[in-house]
ZAMARGU-4260 file (C-alpha; in steps of 0.2 Angstrom, whole numbers, plus 5000, padded with zeros to 4 digits):
<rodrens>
0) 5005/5079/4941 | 5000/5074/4957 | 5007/5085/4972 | 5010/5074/4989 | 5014/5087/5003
5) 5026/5080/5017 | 5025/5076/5034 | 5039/5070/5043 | 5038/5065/5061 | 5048/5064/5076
10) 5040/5063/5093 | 5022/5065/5086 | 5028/5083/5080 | 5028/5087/5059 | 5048/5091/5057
15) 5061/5090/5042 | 5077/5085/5042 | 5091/5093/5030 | 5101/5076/5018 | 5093/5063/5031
20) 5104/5072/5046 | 5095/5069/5064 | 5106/5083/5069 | 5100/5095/5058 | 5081/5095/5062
25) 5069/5107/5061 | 5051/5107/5069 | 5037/5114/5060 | 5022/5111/5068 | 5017/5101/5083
30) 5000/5095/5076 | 5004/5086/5062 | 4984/5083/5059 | 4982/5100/5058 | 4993/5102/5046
35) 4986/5088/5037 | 4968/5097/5035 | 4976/5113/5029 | 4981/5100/5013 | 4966/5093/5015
40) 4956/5109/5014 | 4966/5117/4999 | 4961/5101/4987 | 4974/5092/4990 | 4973/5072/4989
45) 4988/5064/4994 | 5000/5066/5008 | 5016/5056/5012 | 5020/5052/5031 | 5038/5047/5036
50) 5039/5040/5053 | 5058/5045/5054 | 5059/5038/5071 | 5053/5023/5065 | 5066/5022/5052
55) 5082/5022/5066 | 5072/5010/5076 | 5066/4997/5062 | 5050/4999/5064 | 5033/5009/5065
60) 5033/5022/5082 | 5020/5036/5077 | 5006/5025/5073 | 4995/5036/5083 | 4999/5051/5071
65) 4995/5041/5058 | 4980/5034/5065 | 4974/5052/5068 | 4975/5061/5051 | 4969/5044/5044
70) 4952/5048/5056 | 4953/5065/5052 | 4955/5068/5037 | 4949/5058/5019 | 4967/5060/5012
75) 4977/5044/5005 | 4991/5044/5014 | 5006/5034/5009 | 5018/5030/5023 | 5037/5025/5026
80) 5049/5023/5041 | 5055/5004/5048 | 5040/4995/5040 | 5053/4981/5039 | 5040/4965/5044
85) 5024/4956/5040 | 5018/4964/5060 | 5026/4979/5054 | 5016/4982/5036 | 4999/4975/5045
90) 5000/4990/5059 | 5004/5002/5046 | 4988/4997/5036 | 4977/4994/5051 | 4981/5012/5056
95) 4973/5020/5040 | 4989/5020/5025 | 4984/5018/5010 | 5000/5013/5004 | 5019/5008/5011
100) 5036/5013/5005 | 5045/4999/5005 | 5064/5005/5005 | 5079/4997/5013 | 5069/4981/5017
105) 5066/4980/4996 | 5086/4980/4995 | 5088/4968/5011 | 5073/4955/5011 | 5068/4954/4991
110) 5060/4938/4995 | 5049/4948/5009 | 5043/4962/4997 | 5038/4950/4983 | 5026/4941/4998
115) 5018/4960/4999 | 5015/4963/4983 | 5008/4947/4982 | 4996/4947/4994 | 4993/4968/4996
120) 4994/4972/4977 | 5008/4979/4969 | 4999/4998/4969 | 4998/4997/4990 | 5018/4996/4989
125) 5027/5010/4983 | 5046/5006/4981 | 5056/5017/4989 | 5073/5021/4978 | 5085/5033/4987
130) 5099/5037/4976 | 5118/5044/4977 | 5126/5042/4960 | 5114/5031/4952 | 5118/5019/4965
135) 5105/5013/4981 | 5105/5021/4995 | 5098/5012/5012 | 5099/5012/5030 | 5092/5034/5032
140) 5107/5034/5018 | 5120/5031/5027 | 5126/5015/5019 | 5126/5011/4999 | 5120/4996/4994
145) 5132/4995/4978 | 5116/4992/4971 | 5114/5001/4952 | 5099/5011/4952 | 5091/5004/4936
150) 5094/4987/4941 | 5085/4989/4955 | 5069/4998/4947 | 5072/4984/4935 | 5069/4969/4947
155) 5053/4977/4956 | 5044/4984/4939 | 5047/4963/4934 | 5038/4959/4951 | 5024/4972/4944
160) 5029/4988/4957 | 5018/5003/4948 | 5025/5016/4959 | 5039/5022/4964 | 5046/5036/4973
165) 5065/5042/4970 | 5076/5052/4982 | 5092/5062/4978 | 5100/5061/4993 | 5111/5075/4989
170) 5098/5087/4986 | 5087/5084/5001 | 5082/5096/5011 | 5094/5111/5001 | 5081/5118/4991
175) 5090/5120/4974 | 5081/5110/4964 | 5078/5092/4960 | 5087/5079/4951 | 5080/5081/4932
180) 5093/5072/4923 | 5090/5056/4932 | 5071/5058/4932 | 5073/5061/4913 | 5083/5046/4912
185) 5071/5035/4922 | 5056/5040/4914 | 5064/5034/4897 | 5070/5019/4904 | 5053/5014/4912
190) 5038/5025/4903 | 5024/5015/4914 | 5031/5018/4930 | 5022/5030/4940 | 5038/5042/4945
195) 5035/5052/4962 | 5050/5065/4963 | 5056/5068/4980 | 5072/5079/4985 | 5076/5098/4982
200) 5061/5106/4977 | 5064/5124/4979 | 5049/5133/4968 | 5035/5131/4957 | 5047/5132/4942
205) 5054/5118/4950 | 5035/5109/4950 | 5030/5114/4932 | 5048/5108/4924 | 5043/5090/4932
210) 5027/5091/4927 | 5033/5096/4910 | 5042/5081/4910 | 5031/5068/4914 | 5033/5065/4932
215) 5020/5057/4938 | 5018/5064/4957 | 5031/5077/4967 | 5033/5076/4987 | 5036/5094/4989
220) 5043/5095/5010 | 5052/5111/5014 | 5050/5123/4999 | 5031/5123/5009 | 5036/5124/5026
225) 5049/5138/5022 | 5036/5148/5013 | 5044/5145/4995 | 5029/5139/4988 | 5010/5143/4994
230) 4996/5132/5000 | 4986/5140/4986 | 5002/5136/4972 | 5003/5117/4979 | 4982/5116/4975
235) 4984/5122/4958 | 4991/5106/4951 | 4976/5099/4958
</rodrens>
């Protein structure tokens, strides 16, 4: 299983934010490449970026933080928040991603998404299914979609999406443990997808029981930044 460490960013500074609440924000670190090597230098590979600035406004405004760890570090980095246009997906690119969450906008502009994974490859997107109740969640989860959950995966493994990362919006940020029903469930409904796990990891028994189950990558957020789970436990699935 791979581990993908977090990096949310507000103001060119590394916070987290508890269930997608702007009020309820925490900074870590004002460096956010720093933090980055430190990954970097354990042995991890992947890192997820969220421009959650980006997110309110519709589109890309820490470019320059992703621009950095992408020059100063040799870590994949997959990044999410407002990439929402053809401009929008070609800045994110240019800046050093490796690969785009496409989240609301694959709910919104289907039609749009399909163009991407056209003309990127389906493994540069990564669809980005935040769930309440087996039903979408878009907009920073503030609005449902109505849209079923395995409908949705459905639709995009079809269009030949390989991965896909799944948030519990009632388990972010709370630290008592992931959603493992509905990762069990979507892992038997679609065995070939690549399943990244996000949302309420809280310990490395947390980590192993996902990893145990087949899940293919775990973004692992706060449990790290709180001091739940070491540096040196997040290397270990390496």
């Amino acid at each position: 299983m791979k581990i993908i460490p977090a990096i949310d960013i507000i103001g060119g500074k590394a916070v987290r934010l508890t269930q997608g609440d702007y009020n309820q924000k925490t900074e870590y670190n004002d460096d956010p490449l720093a933090v980055a090597r430190a990954f970097e230098s354990a042995g991890i590979d992947r890192l997820h970026v969220v421009d959650l600035e980006g997110a309110k406004a519709s589109k890309p405004t820490n470019l320059n933080v992703l621009e950095a760890i992408s020059k100063g570090t040799e870590l994949k980095i997959d990044f999410g928040g407002g990439v929402k246009s053809n401009s929008s997906i070609e800045e994110v690119l240019k800046a050093g991603a490796h690969q785009v969450t496409a989240g609301s906008i694959a709910v919104k502009d289907r039609s749009l998404v399909k163009e991407w994974i056209a003309k990127y490859g389906a493994e540069t997107i990564i669809l980005g299914a935040d769930v309440q109740n087996e039903k979408v969640a878009i907009n920073g989860w503030q609005e449902d979609s109505g849209l079923d959950l395995f409908e949705f995966l459905r639709e995009y493994v079809e269009l030949g999406i390989t991965d896909c990362i799944c948030t519990d919006v009632s388990k972010d940020g709370l630290l008592q443990g992931p959603s493992f029903d509905l990762y069990e469930k979507i892992i038997k409904a679609f065995p070939d997808l690549k399943l990244i796990a996000s949302g309420g990891v809280s310990s490395m028994e947390d980590l192993k029981r996902l990893e145990q189950m087949g899940v293919y990558g775990t973004i692992v957020g706060k449990a790290y930044y709180e001091g739940r789970i070491s540096l040196e436990e997040l290397a270990s699935f390496e």
